[in-house]
N, CA, C and O atoms as a GROMACS GRO file, in nm:
protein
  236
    1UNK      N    1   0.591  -0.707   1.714
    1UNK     CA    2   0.699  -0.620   1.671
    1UNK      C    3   0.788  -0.697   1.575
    1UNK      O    4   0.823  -0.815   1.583
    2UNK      N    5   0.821  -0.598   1.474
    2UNK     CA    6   0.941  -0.682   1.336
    2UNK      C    7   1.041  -0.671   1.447
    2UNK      O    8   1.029  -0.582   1.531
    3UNK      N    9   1.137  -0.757   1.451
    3UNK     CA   10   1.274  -0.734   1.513
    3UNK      C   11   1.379  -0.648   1.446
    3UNK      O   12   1.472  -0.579   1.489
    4UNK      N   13   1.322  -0.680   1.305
    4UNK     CA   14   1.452  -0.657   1.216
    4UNK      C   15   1.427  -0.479   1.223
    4UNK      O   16   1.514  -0.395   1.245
    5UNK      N   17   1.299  -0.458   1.200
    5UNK     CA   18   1.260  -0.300   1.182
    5UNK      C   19   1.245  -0.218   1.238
    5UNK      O   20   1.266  -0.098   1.219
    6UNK      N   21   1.177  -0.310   1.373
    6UNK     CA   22   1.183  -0.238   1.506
    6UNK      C   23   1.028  -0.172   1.490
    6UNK      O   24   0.981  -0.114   1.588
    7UNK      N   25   0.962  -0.180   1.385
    7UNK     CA   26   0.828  -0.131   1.411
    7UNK      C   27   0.697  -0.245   1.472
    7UNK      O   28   0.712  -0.367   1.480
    8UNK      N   29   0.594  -0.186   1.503
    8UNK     CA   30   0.508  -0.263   1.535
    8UNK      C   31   0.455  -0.381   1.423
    8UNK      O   32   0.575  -0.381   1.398
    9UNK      N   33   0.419  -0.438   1.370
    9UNK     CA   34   0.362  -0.489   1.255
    9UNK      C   35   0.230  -0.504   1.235
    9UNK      O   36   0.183  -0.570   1.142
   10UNK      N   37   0.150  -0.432   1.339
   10UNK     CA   38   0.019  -0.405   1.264
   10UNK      C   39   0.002  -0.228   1.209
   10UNK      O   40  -0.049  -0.193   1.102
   11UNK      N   41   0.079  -0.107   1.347
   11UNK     CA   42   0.065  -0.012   1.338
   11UNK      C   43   0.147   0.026   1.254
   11UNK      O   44   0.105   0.087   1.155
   12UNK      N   45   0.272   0.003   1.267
   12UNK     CA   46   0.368   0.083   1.214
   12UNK      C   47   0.445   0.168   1.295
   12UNK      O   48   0.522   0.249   1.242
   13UNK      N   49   0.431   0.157   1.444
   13UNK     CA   50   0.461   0.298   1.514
   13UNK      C   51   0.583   0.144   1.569
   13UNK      O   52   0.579   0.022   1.553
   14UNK      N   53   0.695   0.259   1.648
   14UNK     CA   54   0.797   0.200   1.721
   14UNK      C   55   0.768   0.177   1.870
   14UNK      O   56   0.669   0.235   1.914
   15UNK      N   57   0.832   0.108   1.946
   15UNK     CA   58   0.807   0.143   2.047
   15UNK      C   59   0.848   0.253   2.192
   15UNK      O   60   0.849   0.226   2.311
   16UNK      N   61   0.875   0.367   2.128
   16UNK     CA   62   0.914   0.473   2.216
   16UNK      C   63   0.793   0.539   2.149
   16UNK      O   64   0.776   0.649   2.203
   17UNK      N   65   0.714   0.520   2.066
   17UNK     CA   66   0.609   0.595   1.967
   17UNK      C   67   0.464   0.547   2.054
   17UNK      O   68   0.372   0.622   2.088
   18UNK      N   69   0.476   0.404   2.076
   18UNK     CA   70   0.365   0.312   2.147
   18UNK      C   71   0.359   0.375   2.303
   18UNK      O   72   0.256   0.402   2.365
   19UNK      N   73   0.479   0.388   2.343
   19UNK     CA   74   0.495   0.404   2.482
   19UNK      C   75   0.480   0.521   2.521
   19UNK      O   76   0.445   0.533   2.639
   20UNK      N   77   0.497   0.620   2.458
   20UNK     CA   78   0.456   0.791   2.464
   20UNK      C   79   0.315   0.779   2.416
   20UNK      O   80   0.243   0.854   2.481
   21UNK      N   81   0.275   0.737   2.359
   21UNK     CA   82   0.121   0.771   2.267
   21UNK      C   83   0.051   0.855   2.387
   21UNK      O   84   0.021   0.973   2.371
   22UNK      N   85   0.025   0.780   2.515
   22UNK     CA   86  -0.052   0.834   2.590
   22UNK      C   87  -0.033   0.984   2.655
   22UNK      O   88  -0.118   1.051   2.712
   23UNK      N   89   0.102   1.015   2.630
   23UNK     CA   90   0.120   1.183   2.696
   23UNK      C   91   0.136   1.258   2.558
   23UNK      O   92   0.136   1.381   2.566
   24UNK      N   93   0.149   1.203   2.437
   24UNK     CA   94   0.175   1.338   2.339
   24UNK      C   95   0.025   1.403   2.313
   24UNK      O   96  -0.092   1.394   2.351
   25UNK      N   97   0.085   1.454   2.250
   25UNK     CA   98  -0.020   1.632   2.219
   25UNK      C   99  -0.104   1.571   2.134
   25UNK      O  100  -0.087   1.451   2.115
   26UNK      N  101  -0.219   1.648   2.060
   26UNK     CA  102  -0.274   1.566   1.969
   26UNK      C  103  -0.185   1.616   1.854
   26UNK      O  104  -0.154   1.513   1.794
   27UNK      N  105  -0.128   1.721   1.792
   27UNK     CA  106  -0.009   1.750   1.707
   27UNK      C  107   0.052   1.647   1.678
   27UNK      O  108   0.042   1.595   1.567
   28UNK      N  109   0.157   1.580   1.811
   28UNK     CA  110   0.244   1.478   1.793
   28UNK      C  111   0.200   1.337   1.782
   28UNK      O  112   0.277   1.245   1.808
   29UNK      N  113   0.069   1.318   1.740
   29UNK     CA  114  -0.008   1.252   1.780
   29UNK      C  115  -0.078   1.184   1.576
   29UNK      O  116  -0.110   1.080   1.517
   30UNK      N  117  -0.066   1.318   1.556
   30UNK     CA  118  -0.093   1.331   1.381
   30UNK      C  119   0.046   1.307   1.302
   30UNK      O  120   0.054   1.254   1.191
   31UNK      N  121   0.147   1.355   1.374
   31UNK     CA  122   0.269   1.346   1.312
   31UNK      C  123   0.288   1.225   1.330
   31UNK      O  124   0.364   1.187   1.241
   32UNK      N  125   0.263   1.148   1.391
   32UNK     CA  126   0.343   1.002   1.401
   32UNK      C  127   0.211   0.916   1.331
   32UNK      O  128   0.238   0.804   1.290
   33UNK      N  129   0.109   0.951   1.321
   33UNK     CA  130   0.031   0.905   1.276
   33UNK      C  131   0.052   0.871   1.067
   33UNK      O  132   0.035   0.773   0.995
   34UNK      N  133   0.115   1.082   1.035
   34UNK     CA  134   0.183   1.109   0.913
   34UNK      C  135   0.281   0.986   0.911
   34UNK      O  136   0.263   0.904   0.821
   35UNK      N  137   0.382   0.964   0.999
   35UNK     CA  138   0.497   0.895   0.984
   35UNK      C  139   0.477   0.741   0.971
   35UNK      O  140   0.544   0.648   0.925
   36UNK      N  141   0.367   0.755   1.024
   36UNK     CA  142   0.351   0.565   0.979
   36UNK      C  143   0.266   0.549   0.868
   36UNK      O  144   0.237   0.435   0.830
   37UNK      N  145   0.214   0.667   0.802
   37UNK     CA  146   0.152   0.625   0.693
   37UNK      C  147   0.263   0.660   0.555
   37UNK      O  148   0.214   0.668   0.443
   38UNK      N  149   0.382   0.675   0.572
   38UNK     CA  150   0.485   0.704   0.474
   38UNK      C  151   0.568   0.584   0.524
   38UNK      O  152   0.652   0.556   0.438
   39UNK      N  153   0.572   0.528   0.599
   39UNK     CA  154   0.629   0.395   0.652
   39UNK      C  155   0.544   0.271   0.577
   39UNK      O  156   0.579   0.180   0.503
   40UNK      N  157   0.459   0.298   0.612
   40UNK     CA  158   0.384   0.205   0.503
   40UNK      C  159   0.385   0.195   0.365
   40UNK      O  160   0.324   0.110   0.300
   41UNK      N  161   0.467   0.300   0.313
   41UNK     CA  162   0.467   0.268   0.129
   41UNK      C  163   0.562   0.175   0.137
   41UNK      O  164   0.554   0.082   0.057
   42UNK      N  165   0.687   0.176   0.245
   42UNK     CA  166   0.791   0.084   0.179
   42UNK      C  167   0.780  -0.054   0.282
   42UNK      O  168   0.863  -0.143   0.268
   43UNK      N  169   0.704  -0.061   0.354
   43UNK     CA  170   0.663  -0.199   0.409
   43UNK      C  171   0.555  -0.268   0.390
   43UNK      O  172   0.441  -0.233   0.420
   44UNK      N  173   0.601  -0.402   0.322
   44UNK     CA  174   0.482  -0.512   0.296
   44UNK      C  175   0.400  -0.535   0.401
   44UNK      O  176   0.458  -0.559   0.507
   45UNK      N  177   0.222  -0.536   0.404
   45UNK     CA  178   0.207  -0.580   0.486
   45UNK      C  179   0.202  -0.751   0.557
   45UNK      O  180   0.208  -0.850   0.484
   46UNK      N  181   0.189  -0.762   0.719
   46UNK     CA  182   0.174  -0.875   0.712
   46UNK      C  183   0.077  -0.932   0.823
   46UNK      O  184   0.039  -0.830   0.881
   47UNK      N  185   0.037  -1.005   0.863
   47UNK     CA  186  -0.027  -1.131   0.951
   47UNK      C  187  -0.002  -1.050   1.106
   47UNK      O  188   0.057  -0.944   1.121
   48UNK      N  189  -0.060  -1.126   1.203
   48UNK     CA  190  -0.052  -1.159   1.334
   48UNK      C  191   0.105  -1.232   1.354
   48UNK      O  192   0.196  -1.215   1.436
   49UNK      N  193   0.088  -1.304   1.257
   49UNK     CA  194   0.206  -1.437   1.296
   49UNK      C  195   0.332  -1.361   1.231
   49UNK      O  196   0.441  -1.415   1.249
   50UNK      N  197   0.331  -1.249   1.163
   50UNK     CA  198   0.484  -1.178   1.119
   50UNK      C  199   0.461  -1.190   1.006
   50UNK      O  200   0.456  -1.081   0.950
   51UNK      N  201   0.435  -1.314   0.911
   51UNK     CA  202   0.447  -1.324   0.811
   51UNK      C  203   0.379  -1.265   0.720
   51UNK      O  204   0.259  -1.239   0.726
   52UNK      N  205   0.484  -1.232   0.592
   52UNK     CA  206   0.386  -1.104   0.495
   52UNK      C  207   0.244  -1.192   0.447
   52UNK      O  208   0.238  -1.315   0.442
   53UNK      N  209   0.137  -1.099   0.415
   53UNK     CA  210   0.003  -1.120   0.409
   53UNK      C  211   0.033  -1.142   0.235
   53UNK      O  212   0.126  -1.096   0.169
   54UNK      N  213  -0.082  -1.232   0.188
   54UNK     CA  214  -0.062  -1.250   0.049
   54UNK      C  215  -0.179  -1.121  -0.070
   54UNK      O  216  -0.300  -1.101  -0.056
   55UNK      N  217  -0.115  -1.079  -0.142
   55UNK     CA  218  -0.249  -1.027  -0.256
   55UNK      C  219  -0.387  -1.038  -0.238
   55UNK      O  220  -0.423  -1.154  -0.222
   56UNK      N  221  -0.466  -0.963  -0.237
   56UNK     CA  222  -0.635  -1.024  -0.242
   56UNK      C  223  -0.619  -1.014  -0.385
   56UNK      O  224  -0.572  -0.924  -0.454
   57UNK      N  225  -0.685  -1.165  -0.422
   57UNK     CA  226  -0.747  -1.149  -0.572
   57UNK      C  227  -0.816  -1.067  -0.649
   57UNK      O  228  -0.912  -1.024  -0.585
   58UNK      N  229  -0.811  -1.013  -0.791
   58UNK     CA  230  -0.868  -0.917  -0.878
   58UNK      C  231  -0.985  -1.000  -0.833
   58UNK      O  232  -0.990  -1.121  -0.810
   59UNK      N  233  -1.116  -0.865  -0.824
   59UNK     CA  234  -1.277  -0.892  -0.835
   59UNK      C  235  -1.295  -0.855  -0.970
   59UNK      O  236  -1.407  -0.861  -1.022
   0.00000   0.00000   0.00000
């Protein structure tokens, strides 16, 4: 978990998002799914260890 963001840092989901997963609907289930993929335009990704992940090189 980012501290600062409060999201997970591999998923993107929070943890009241992590901790419900198992009783929501499949609806609420797509929506948070929507919500972490619009969370992801404005977060870099990063590592296991927190730290942001670097560029893969042009092929």
């Amino acid at each position: 978990m980012d501290r600062a963001s409060g999201l997970c840092i591999g998923c993107l989901r929070t943890i009241k998002e992590i901790g419900a997963w198992r009783t929501m609907t499949m609806a609420e289930k797509r929506a948070t799914v929507a919500a972490c993929a619009e969370r992801a335009k404005n977060v870099a990704p990063r590592g296991k260890d927190g730290a942001p992940l670097e560029p893969l090189p042009n092929r």
